[in-house]
Biopython code that builds the backbone (N, CA, C, O; Angstrom):
import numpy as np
from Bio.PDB.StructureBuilder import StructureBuilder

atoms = [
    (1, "UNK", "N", (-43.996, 183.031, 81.671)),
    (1, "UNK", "CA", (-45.069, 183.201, 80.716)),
    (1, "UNK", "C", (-44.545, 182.890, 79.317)),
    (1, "UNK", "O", (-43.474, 183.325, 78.894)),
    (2, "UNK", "N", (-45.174, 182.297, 78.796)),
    (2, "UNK", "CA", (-44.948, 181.769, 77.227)),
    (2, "UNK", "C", (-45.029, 182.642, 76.544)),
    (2, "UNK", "O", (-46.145, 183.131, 76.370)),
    (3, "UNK", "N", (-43.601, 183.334, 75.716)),
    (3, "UNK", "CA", (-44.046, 184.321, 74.709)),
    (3, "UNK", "C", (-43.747, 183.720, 73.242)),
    (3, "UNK", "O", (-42.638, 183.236, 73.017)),
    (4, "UNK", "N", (-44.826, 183.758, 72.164)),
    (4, "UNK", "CA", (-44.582, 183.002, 71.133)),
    (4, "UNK", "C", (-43.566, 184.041, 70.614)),
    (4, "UNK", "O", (-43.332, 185.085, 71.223)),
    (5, "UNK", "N", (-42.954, 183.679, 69.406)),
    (5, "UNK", "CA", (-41.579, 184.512, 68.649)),
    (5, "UNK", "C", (-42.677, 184.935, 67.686)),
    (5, "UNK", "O", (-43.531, 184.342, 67.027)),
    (6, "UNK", "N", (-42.297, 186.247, 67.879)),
    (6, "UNK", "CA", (-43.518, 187.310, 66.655)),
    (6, "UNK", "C", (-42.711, 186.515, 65.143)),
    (6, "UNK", "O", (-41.654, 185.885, 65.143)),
    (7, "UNK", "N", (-43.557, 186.790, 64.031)),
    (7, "UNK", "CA", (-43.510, 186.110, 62.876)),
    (7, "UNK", "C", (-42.757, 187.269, 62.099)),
    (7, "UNK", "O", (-43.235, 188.396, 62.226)),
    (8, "UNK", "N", (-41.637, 187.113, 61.312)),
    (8, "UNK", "CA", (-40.490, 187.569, 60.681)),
    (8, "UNK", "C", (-41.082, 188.009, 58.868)),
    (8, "UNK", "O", (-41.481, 187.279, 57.961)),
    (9, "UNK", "N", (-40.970, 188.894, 58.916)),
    (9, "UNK", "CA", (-41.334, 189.595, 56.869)),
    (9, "UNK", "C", (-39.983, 189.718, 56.546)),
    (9, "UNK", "O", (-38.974, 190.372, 56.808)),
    (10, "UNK", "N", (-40.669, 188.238, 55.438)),
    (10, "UNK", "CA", (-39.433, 188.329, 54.204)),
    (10, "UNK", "C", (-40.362, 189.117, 53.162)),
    (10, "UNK", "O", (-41.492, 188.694, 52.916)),
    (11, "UNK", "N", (-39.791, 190.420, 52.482)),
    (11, "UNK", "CA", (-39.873, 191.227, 51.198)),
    (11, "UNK", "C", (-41.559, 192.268, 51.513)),
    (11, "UNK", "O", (-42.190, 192.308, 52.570)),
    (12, "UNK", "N", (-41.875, 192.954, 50.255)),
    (12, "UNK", "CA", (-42.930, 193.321, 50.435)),
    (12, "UNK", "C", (-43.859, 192.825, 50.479)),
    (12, "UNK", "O", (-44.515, 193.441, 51.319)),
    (13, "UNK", "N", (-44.590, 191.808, 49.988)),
    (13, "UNK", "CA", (-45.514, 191.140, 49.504)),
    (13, "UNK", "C", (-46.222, 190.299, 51.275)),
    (13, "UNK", "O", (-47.400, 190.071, 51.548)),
    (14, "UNK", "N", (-45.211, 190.081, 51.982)),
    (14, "UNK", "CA", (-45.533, 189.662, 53.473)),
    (14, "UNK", "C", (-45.562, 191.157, 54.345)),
    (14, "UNK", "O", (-46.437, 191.212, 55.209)),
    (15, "UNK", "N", (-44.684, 192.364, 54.192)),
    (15, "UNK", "CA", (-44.677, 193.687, 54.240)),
    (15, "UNK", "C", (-46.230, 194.026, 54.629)),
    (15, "UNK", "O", (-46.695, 194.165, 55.761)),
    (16, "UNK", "N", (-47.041, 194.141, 53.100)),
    (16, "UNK", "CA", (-48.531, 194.475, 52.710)),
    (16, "UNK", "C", (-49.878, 193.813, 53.532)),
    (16, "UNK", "O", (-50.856, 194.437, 53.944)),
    (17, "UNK", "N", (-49.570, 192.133, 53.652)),
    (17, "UNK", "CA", (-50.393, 191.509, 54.176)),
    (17, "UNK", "C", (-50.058, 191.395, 55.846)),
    (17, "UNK", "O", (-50.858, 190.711, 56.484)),
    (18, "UNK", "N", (-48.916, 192.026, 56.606)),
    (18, "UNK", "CA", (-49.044, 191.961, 57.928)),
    (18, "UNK", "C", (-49.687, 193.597, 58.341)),
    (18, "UNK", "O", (-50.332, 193.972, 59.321)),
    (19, "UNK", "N", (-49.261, 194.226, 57.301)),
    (19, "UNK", "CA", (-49.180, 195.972, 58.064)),
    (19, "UNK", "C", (-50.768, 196.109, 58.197)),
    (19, "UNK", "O", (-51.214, 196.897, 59.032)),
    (20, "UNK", "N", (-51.564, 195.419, 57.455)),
    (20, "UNK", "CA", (-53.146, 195.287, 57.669)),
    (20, "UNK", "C", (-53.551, 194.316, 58.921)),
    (20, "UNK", "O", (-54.708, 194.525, 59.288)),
    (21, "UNK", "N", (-53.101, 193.649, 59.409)),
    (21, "UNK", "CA", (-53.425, 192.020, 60.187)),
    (21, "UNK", "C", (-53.909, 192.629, 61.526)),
    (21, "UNK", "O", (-54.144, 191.789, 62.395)),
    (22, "UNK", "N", (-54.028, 193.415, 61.730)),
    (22, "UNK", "CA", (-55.148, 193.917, 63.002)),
    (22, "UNK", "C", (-55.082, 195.343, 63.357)),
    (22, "UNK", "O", (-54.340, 195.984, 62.613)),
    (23, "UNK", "N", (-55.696, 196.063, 64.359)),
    (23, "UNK", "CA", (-56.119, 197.137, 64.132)),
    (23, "UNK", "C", (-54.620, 197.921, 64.655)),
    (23, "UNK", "O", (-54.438, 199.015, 64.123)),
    (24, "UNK", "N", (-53.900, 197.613, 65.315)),
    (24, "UNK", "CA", (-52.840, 198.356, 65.147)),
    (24, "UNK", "C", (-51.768, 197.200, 64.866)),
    (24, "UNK", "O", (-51.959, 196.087, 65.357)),
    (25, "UNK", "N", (-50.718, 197.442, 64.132)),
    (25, "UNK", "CA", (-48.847, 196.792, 64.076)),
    (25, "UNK", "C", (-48.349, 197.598, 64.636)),
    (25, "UNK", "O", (-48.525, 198.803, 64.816)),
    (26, "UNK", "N", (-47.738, 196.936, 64.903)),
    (26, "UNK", "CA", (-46.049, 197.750, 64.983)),
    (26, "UNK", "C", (-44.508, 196.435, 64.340)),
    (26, "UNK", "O", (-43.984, 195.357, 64.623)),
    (27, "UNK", "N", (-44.443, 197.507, 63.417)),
    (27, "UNK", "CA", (-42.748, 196.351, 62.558)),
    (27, "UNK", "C", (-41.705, 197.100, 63.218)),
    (27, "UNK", "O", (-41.368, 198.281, 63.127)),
    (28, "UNK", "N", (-41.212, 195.991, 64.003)),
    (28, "UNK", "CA", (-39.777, 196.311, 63.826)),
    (28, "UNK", "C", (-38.746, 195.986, 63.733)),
    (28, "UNK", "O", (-38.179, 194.953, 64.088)),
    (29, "UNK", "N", (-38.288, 197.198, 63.048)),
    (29, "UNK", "CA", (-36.971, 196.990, 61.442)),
    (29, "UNK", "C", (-35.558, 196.769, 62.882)),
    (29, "UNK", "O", (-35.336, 197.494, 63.851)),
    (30, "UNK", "N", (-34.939, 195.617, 62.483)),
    (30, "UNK", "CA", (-34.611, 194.892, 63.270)),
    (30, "UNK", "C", (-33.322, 194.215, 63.100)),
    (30, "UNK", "O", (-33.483, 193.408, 62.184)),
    (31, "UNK", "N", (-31.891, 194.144, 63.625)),
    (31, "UNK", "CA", (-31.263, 193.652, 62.608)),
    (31, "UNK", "C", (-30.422, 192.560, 63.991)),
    (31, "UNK", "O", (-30.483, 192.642, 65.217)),
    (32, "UNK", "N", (-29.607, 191.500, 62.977)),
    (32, "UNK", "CA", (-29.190, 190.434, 64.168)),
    (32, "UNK", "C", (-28.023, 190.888, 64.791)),
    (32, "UNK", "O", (-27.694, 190.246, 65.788)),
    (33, "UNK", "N", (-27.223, 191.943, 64.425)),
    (33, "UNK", "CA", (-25.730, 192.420, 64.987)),
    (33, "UNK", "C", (-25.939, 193.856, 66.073)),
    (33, "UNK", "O", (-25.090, 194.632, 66.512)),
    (34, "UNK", "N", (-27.674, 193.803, 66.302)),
    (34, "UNK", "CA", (-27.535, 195.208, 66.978)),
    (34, "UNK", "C", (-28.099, 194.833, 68.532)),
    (34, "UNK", "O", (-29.114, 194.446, 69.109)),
    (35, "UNK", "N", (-26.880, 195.181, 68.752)),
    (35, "UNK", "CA", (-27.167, 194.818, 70.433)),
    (35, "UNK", "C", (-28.587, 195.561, 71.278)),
    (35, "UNK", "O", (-29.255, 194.864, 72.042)),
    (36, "UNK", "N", (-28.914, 196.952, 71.048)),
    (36, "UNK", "CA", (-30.218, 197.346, 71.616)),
    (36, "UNK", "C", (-31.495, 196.503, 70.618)),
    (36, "UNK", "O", (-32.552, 196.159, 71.148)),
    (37, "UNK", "N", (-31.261, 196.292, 69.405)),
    (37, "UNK", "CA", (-32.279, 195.741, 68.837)),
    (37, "UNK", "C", (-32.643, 193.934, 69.680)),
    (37, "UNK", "O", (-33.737, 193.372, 69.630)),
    (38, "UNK", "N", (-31.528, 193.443, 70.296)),
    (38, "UNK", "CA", (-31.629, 192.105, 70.681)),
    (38, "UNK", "C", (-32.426, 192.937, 72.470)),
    (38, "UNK", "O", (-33.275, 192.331, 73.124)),
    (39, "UNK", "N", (-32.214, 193.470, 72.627)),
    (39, "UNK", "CA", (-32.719, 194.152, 73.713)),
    (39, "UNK", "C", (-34.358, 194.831, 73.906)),
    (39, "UNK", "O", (-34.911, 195.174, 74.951)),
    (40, "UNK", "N", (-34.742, 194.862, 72.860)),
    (40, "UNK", "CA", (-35.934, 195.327, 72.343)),
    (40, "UNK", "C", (-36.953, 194.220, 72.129)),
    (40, "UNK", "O", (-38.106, 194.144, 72.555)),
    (41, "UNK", "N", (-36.344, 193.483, 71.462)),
    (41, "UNK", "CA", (-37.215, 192.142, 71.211)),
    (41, "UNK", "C", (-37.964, 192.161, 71.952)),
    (41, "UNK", "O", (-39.111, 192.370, 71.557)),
    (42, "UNK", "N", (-37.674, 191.905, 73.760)),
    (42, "UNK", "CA", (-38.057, 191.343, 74.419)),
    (42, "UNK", "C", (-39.238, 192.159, 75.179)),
    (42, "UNK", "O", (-40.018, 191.503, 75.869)),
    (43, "UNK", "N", (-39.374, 193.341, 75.094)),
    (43, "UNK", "CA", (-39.951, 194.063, 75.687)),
    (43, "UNK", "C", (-40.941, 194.290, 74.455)),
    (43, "UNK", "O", (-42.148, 194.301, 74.699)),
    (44, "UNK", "N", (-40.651, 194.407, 73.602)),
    (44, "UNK", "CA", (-42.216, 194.139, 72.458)),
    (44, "UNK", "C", (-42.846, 192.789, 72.528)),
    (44, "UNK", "O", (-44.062, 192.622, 72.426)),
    (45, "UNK", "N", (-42.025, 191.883, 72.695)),
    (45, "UNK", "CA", (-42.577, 190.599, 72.466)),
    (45, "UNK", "C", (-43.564, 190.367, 73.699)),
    (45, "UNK", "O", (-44.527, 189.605, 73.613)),
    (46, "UNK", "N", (-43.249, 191.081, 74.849)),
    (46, "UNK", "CA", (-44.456, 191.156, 76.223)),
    (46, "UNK", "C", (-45.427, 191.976, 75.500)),
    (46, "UNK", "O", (-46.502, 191.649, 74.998)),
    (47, "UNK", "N", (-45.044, 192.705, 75.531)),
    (47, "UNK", "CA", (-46.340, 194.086, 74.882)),
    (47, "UNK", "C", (-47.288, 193.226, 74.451)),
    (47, "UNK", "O", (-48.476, 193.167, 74.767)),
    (48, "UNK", "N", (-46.598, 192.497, 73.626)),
    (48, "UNK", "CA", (-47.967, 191.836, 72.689)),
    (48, "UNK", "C", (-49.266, 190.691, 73.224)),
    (48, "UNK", "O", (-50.376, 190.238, 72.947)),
    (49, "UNK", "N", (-47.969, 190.654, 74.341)),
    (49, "UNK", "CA", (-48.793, 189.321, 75.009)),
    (49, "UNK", "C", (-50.680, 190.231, 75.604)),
    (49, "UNK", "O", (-51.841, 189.820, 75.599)),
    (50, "UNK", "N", (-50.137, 191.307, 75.946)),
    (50, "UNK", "CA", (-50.708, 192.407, 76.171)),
    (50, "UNK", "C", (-52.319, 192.650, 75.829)),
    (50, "UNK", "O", (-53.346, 192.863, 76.474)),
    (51, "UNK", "N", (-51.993, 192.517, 74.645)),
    (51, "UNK", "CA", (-53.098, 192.214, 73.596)),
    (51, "UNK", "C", (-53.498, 191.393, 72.826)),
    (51, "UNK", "O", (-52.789, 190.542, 72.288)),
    (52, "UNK", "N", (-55.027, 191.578, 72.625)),
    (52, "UNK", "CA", (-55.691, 190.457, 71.848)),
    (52, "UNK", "C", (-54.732, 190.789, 70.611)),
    (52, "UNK", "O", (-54.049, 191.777, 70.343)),
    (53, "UNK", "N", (-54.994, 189.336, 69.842)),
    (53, "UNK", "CA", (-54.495, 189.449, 68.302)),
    (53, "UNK", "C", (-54.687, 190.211, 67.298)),
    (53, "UNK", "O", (-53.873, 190.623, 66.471)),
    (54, "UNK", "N", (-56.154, 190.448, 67.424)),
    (54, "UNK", "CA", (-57.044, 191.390, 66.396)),
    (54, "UNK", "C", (-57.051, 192.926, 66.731)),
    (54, "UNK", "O", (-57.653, 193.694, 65.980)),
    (55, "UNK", "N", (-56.219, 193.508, 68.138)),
    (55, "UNK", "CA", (-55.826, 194.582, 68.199)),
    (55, "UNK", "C", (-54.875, 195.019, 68.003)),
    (55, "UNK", "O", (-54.753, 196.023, 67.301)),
    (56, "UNK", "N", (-53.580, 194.210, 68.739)),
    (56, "UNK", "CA", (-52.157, 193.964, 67.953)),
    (56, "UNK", "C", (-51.492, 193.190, 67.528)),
    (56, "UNK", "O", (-51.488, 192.083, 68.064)),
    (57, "UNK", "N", (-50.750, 193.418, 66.518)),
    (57, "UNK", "CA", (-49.345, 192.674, 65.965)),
    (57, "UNK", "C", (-48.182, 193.022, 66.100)),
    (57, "UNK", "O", (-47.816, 194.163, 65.816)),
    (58, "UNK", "N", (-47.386, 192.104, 66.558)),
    (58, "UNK", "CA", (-45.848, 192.640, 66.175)),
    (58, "UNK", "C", (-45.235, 191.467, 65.101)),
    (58, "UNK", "O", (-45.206, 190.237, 65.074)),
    (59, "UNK", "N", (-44.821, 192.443, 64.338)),
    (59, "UNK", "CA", (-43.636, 191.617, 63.223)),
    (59, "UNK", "C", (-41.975, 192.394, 63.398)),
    (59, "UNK", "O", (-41.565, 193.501, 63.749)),
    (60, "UNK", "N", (-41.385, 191.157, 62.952)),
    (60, "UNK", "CA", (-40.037, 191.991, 62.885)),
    (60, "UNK", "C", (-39.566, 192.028, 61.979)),
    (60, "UNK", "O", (-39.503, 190.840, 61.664)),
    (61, "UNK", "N", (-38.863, 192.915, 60.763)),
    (61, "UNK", "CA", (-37.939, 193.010, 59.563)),
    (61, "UNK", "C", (-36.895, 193.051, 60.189)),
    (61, "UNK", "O", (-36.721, 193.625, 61.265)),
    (62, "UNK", "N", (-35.995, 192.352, 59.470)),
    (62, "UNK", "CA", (-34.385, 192.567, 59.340)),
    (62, "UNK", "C", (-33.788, 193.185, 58.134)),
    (62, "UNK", "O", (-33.554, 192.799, 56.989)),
    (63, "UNK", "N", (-33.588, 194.545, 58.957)),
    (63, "UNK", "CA", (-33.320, 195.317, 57.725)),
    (63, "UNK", "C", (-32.222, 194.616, 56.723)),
    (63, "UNK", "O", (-32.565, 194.633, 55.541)),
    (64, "UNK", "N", (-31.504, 194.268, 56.884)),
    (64, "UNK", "CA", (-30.152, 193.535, 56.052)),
    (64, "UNK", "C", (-30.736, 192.593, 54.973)),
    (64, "UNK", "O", (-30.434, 192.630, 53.780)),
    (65, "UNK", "N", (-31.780, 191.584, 55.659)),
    (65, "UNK", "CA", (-32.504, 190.967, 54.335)),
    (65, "UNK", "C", (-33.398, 191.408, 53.644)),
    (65, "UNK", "O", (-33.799, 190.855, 52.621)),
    (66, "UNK", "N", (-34.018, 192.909, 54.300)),
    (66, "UNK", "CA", (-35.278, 193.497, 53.283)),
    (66, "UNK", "C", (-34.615, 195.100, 53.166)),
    (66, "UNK", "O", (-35.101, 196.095, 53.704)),
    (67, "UNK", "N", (-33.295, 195.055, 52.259)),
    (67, "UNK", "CA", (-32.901, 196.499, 52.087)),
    (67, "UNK", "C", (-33.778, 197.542, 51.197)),
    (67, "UNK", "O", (-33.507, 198.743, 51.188)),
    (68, "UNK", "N", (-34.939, 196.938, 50.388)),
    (68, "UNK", "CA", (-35.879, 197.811, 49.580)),
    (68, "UNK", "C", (-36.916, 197.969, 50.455)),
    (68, "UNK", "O", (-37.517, 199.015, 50.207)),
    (69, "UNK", "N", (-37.406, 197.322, 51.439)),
    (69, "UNK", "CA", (-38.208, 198.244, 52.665)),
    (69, "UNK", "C", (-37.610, 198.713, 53.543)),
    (69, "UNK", "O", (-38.237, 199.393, 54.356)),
    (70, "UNK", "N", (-36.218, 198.528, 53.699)),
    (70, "UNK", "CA", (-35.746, 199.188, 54.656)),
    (70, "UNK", "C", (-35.121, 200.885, 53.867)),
    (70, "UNK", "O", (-35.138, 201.968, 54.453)),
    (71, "UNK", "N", (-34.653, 200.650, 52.524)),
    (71, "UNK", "CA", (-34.827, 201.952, 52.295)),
    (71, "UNK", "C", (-36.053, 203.152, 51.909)),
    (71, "UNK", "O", (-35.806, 204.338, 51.688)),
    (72, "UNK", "N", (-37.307, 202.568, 51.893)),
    (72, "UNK", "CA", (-38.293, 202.622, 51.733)),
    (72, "UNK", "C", (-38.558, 203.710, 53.188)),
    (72, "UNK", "O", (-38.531, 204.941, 53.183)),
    (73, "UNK", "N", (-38.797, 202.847, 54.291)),
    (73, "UNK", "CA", (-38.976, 203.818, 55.154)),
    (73, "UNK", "C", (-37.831, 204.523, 55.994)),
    (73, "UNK", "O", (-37.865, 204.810, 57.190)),
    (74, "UNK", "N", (-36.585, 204.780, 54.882)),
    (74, "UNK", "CA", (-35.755, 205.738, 55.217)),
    (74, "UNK", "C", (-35.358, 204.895, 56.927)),
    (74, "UNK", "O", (-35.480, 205.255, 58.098)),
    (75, "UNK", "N", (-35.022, 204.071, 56.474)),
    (75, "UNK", "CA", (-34.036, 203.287, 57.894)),
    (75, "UNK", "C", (-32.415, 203.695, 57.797)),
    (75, "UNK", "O", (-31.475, 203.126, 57.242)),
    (76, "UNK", "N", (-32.477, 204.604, 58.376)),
    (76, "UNK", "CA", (-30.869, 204.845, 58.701)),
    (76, "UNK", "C", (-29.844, 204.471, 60.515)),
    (76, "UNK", "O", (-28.691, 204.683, 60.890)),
    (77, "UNK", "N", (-30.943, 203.918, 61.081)),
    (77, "UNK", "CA", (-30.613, 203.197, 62.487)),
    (77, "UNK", "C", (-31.373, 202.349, 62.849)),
    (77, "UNK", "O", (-32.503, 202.306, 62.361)),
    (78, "UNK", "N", (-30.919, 201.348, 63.906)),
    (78, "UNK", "CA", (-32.128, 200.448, 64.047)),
    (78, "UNK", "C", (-31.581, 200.353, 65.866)),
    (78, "UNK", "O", (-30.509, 200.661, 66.389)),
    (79, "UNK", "N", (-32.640, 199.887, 66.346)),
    (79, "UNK", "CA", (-34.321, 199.486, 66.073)),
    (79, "UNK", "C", (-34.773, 200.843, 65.581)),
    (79, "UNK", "O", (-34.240, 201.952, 65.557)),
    (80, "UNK", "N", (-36.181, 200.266, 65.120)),
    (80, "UNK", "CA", (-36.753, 201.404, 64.673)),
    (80, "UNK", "C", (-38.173, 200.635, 64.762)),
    (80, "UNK", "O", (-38.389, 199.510, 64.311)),
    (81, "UNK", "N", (-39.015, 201.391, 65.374)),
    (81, "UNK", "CA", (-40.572, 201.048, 65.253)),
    (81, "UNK", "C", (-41.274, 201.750, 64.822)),
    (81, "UNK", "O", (-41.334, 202.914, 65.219)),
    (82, "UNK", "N", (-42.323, 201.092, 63.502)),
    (82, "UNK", "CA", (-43.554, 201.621, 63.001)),
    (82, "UNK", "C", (-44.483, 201.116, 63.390)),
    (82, "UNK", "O", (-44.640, 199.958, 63.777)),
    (83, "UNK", "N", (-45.516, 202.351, 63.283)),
    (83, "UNK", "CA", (-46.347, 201.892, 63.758)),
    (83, "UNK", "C", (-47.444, 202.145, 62.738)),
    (83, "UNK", "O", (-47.437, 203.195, 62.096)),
    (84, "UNK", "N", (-48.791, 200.835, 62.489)),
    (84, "UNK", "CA", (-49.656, 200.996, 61.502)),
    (84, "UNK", "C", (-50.905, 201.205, 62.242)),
    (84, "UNK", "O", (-50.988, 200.986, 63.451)),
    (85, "UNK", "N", (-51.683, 201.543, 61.665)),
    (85, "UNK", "CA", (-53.474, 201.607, 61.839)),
    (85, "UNK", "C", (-53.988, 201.741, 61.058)),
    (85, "UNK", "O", (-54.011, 202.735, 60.332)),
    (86, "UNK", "N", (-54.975, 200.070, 60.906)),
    (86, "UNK", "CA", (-55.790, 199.646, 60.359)),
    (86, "UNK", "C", (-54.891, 199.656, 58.066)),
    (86, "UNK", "O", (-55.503, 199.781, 57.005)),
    (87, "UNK", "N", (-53.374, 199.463, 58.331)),
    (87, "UNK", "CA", (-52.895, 199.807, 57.191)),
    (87, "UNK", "C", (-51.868, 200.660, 56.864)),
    (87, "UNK", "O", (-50.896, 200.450, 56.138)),
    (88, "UNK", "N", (-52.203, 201.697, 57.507)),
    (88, "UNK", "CA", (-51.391, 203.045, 57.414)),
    (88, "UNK", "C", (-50.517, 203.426, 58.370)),
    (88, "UNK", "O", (-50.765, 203.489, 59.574)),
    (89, "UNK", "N", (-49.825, 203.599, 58.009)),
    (89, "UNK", "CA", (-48.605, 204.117, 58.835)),
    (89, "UNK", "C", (-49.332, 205.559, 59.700)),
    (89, "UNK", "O", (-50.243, 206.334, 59.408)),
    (90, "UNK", "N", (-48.413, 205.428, 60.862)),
    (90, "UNK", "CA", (-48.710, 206.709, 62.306)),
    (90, "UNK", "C", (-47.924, 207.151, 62.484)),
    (90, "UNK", "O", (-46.996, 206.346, 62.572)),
    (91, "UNK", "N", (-47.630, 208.155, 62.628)),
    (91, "UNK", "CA", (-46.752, 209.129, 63.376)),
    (91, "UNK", "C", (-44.869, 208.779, 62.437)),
    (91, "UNK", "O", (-44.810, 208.622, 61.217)),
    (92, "UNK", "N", (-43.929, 208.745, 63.112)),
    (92, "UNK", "CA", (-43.141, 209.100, 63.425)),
    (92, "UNK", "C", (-42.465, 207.458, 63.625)),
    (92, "UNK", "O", (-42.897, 206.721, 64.511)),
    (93, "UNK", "N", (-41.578, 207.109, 62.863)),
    (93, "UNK", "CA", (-40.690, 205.812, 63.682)),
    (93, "UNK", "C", (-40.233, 206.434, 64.672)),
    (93, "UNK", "O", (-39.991, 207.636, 64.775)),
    (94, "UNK", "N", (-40.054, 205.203, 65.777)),
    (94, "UNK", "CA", (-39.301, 205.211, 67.157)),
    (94, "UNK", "C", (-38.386, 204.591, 67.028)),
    (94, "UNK", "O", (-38.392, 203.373, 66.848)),
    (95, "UNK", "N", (-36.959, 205.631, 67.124)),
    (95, "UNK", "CA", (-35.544, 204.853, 66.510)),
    (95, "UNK", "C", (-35.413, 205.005, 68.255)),
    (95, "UNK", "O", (-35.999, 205.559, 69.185)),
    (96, "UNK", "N", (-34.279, 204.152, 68.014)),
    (96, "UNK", "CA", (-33.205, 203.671, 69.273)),
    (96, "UNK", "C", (-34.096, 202.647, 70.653)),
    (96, "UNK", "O", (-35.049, 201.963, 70.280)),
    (97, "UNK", "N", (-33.843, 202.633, 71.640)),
    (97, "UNK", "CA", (-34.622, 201.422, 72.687)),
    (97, "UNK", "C", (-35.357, 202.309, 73.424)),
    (97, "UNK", "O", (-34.710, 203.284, 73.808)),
    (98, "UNK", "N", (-36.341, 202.278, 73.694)),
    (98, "UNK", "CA", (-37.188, 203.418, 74.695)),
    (98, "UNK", "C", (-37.539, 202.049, 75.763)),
    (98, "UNK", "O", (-37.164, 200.877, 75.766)),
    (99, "UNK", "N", (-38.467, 202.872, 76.656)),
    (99, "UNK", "CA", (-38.952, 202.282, 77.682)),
    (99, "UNK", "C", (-40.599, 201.644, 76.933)),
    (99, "UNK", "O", (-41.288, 202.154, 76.050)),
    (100, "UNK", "N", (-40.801, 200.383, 77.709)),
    (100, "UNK", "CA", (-42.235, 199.889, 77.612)),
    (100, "UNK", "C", (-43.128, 200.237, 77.423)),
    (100, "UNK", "O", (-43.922, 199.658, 76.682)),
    (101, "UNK", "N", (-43.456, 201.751, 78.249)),
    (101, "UNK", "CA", (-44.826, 202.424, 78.400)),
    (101, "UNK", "C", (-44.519, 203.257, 77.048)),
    (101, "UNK", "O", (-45.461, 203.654, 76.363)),
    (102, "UNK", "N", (-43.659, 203.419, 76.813)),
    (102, "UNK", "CA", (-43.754, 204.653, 75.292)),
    (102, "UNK", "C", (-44.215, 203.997, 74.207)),
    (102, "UNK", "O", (-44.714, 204.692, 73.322)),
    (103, "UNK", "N", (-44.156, 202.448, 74.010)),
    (103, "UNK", "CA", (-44.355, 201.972, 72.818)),
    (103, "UNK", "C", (-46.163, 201.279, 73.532)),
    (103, "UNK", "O", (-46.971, 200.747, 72.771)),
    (104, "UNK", "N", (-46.379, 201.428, 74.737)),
    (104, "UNK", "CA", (-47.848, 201.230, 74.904)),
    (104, "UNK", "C", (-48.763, 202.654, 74.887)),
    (104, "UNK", "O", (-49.853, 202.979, 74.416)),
    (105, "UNK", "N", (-48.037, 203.106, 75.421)),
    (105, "UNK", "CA", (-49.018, 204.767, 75.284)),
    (105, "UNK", "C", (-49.365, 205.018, 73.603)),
    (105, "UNK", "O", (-50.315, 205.711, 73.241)),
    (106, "UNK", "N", (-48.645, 204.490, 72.876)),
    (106, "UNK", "CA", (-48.928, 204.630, 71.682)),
    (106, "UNK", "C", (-49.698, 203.915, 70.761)),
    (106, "UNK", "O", (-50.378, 204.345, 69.830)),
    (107, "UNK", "N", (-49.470, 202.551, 71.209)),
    (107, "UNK", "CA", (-50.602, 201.511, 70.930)),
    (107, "UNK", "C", (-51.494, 201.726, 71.339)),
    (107, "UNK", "O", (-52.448, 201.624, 70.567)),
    (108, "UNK", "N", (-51.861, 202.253, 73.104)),
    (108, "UNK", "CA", (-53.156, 202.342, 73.165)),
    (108, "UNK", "C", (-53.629, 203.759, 72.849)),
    (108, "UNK", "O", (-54.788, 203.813, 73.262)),
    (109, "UNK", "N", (-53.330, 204.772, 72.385)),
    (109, "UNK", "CA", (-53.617, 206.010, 71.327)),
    (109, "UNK", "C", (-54.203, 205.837, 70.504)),
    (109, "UNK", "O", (-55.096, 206.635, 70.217)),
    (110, "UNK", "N", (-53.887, 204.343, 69.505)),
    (110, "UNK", "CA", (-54.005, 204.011, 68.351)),
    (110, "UNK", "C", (-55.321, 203.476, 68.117)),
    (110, "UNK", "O", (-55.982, 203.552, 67.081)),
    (111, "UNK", "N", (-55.731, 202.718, 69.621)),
    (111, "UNK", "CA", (-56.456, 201.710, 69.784)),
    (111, "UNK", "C", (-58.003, 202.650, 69.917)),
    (111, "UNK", "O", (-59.157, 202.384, 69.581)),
    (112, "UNK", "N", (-57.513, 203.569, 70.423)),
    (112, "UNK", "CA", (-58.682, 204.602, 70.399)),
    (112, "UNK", "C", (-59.531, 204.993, 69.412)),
    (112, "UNK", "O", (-60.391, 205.844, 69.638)),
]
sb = StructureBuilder()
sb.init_structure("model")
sb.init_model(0)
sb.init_chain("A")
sb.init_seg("    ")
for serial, (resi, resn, name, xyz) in enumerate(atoms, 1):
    if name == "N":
        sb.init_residue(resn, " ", resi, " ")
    sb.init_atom(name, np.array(xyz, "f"), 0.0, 1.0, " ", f" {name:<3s}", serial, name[0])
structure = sb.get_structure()
């Protein structure tokens, strides 16, 4: 199955205009030297396939090139997933690699 490569935020200004781009995001702060984060990719990048566009997004930050959003939402490990609705941030980042269904049980929570 063809998974396109989710689209990468350089700074805030791409930050602002993805965390709105459908009814739920999820960013995640993401970096190229972290072995569970290269592990993660792949299992968000299905998720998404998952869903229509206009329900979800995934973007990925690299924390190393966006250290003022990454200190922003208090990134002290990575991966780390946020999650938005309709804008706003939800709950709780999900630091370290979880399983599939934890980062869908939550999307579809959201979706509700």
């Amino acid at each position: 199955m063809y998974m396109p490569e989710p689209a990468k935020i350089h700074g805030a200004q791409e930050f602002d205009k993805a965390k709105g781009s459908a009814k739920v995001v999820l960013i995640d702060f993401t970096a190229t030297w972290c072995g569970p984060c290269r592990m993660l990719g792949p299992i968000l990048e299905q998720l998404a396939t998952e869903y229509k566009p206009e329900d979800m997004k995934l973007f990925k930050l690299d924390v190393d090139e966006n250290n003022d959003l990454s200190n922003k939402f208090h990134i002290s490990a990575v991966p780390a997933v946020a999650f938005f609705k309709n804008g706003q941030q939800q709950g709780q980042l999900l630091v370290g690699l979880r399983k599939k269904d934890d980062y869908k049980k939550m999307i579809d929570a959201f979706l509700k």
